[in-house]
C-alpha positions as CSV (number, residue, x, y, z in Angstrom):
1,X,8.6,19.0,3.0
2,X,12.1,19.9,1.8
3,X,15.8,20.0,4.0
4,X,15.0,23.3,4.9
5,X,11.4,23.0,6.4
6,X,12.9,20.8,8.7
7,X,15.7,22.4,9.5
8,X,13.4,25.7,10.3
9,X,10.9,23.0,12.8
10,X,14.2,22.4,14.6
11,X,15.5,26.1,14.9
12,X,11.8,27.1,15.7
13,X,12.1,24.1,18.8
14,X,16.0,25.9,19.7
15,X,16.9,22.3,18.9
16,X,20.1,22.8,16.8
17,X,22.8,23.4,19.2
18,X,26.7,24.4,18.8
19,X,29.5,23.6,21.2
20,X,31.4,20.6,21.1
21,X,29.3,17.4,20.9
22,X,29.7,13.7,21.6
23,X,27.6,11.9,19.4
24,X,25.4,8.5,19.9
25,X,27.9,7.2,17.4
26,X,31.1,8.3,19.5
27,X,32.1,10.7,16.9
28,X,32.6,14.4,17.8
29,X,30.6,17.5,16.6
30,X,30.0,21.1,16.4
31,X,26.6,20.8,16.0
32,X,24.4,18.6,18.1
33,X,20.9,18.2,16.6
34,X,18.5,17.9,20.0
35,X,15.4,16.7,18.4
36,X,13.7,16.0,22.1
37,X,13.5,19.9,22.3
38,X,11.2,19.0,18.7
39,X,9.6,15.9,20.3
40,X,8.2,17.4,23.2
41,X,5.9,19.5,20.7
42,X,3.4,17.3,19.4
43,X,2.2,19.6,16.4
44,X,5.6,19.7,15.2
45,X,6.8,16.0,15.7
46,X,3.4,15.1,13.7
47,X,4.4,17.4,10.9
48,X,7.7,15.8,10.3
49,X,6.3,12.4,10.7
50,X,3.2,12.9,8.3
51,X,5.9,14.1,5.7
52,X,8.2,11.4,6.7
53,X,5.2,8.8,6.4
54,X,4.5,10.3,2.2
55,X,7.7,9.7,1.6
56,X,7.8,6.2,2.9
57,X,4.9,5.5,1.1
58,X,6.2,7.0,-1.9
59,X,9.2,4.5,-1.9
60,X,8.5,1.6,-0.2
61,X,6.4,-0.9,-3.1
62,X,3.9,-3.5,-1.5
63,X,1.9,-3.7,2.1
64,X,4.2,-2.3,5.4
65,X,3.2,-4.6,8.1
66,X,5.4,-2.2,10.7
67,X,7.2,0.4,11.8
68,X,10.1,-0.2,14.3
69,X,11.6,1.8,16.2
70,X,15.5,1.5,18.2
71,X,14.7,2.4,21.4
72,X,15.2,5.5,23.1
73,X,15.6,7.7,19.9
74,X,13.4,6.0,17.8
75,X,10.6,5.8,19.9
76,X,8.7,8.5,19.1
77,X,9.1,9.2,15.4
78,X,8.2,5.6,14.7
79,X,5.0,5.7,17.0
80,X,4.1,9.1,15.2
81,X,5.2,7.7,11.4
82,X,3.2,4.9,12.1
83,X,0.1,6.2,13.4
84,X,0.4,8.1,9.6
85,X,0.9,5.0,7.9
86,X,-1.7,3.0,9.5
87,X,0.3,0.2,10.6
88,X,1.4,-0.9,14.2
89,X,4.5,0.4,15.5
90,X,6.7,-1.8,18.1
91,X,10.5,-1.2,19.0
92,X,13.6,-2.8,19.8
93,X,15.7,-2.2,23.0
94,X,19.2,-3.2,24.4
95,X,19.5,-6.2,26.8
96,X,23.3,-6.9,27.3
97,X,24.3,-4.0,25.2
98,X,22.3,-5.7,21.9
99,X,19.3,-4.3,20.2
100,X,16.4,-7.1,20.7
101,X,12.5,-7.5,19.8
102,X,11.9,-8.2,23.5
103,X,8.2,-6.9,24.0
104,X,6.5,-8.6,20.6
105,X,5.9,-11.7,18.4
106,X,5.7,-10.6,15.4
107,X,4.5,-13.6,12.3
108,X,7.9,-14.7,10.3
109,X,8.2,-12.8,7.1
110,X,6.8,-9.5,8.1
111,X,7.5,-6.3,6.1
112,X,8.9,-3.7,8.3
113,X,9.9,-0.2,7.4
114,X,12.5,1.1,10.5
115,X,12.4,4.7,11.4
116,X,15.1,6.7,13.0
117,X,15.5,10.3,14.3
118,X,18.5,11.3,13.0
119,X,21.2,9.3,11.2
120,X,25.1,9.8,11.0
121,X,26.7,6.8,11.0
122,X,23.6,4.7,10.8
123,X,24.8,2.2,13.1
124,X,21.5,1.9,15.3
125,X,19.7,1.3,12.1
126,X,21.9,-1.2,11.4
127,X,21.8,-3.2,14.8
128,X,18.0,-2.8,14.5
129,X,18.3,-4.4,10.8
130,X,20.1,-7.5,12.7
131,X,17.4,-7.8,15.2
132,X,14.6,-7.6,12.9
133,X,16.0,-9.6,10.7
134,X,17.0,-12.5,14.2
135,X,13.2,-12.0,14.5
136,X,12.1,-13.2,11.0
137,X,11.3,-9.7,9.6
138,X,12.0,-8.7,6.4
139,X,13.4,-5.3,6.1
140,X,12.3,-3.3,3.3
141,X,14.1,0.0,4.4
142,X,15.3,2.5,6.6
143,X,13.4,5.6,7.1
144,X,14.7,8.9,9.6
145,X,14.0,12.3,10.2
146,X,17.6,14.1,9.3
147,X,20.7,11.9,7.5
148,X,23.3,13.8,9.1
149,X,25.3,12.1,6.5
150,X,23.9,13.6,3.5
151,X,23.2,10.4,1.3
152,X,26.6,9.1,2.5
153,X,26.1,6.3,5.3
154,X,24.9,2.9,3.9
155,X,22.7,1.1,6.6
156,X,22.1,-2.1,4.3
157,X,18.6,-1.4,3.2
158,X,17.2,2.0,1.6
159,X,17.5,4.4,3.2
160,X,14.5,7.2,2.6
161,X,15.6,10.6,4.7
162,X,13.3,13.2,5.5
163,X,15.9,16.0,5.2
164,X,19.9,15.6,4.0
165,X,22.2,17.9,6.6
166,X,25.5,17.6,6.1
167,X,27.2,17.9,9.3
168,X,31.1,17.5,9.9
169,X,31.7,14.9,13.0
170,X,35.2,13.4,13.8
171,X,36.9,10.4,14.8
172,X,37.7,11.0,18.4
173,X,41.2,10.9,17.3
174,X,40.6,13.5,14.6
175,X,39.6,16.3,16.7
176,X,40.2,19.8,14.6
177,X,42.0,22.0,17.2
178,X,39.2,24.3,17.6
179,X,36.6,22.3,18.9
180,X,39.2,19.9,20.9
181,X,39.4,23.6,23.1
182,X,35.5,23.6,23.9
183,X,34.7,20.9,26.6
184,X,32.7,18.2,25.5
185,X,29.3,17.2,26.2
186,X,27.8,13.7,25.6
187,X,23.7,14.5,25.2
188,X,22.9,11.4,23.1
189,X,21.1,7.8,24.5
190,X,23.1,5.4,23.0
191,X,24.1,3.8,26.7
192,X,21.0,4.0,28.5
């Protein structure tokens, strides 16, 4: 599955959207890539996911002992990637505004593979990387459905992207004049 066959799942799920967007990161955007319009269709979430899962395999060297998944976003493509991977998949949530294995013990030393929706700054994957890691895990990469950032965002491990879609977002302060005229909307998770 290339860029492009993903990019058609999410136009066929009316899941690529354009106004002016506030992103889980805080940055701004024209485009706003609503992959729960995707999600809710399980044939489509398992396609991505069984391709995402062969690329996984194809780069990660050595067992996987899980997938993890940063809650709310993650949830579902980990669950789905895993289920193609054969391994169990657990997740990480926020308790006072940190990302924490809460729900699971987990042996010191496992091999975990973390899987994302979509990526632009790669911050959640990072803060998952820190918990996993507070946990005893050893994180042998980052996996996610679309890098938003096109190969450009550097989340500490490697990073293995589905599809590559470079989106322009901005700095709040870095508005471009004709999206600062479209009222914003905030759709993402990152606060609940």
């Amino acid at each position: 599955m290339n860029t492009q066959d993903v990019l058609d799942i999410f136009k066929k799920a009316g899941a690529i959207l354009e106004g002016h967007f506030i992103l889980t990161s805080g940055r701004h955007s024209a485009i706003y890539m609503q992959k729960a319009k995707v999600f809710m269709h399980a044939d489509m979430t398992e396609k991505l996911c069984r391709a995402l899962a062969e690329k996984i395999r194809a780069n990660v060297a050595g067992k996987i002992d899980y997938v993890v998944g940063p809650a709310i976003g993650g949830l579902i493509p980990s669950y789905e990637t895993s289920r193609h991977l054969g391994v169990p998949s657990i997740w990480v949530e926020r308790e006072n505004g940190k990302f924490r294995l809460r729900r699971f013990d987990i042996p010191e030393g496992s091999r975990v593979v973390i899987v994302e929706d979509i990526v632009t700054t790669g911050l959640s994957i990072r803060e998952t990387i820190e918990a996993m890691r507070e946990a005893g895990a050893d994180v042998v990469a980052a996996a996610c459905i679309v890098d938003r950032s096109a190969g450009k965002v550097d989340v500490g491990v490697p990073l293995i992207p589905l599809a590559e879609y470079a989106v322009p977002s901005y700095p709040a302060d870095q508005i471009p004049e004709e999206l600062a005229k479209i009222p914003a909307v905030k759709p993402g998770s990152r606060n609940i």
